[in-house]
N, C-alpha and C positions, 0 to 999 in steps of 0.2 A: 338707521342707527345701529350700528355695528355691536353696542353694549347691550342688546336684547338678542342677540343670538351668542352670545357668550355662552360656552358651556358650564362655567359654573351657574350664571343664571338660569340658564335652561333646567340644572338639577335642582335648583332652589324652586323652580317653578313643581318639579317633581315631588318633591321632599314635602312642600308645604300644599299641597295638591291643589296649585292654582292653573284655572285655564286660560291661555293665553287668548286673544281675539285680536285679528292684526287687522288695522286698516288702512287703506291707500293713501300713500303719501299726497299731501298739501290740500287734505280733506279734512279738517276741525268739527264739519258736523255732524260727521261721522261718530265724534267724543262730546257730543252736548253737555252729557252729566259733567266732565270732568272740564271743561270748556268754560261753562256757568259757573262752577265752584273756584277756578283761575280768577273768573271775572269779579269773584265777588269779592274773591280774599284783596286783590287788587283796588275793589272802591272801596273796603274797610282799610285799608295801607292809605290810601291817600286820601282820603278823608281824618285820619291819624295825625297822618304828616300837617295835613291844612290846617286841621285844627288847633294843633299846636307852635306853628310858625316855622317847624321844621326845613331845615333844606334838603334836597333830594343823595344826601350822602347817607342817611339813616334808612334809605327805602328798604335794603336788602333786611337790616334789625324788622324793621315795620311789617315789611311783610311777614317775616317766620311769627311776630309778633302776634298779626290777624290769624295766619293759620291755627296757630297754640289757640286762640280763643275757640275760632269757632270748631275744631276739634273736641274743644270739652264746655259745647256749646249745647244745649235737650236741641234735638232735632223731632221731625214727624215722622221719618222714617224709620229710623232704629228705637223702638219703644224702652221704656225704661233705663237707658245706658245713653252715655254722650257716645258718640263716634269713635270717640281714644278709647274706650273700655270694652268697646263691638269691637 
């Protein structure tokens, strides 16, 4: 993906001193955390949808929907703070 070697992103990667870690294309398990956290926002989106009788035109709302929760959701890993405030 062409838009991770952007130099403005690269500066942005600079500026806000994050390290990048790249891994081999068409390998997902290589990103388990972020892979798991897809999968879930995804059964909270359609479990949304099912439970309210929705049709699949609403998934893209639904999904940002689940994300905004579990973002300012207590997790176990960030103590005291939801994930939106870390």
């Amino acid at each position: 993906m062409r838009e991770f070697i952007y130099k403005p992103f690269l500066d942005y990667y600079k500026v806000n001193d994050i390290q990048r870690q790249l891994t081999v294309r068409h390998t997902p398990q290589q990103n388990g955390v972020a892979e798991r956290k897809n999968r879930t926002i995804e059964e909270i989106a359609r479990s949304m949808l099912k439970g309210k009788g929705l049709p699949n035109k609403f998934l893209a709302k639904v999904f940002n929907t689940a994300a905004y929760i579990l973002n300012r959701s207590p997790t176990k890993t960030v103590k005291n703070q939801t994930p939106f405030k870390a």
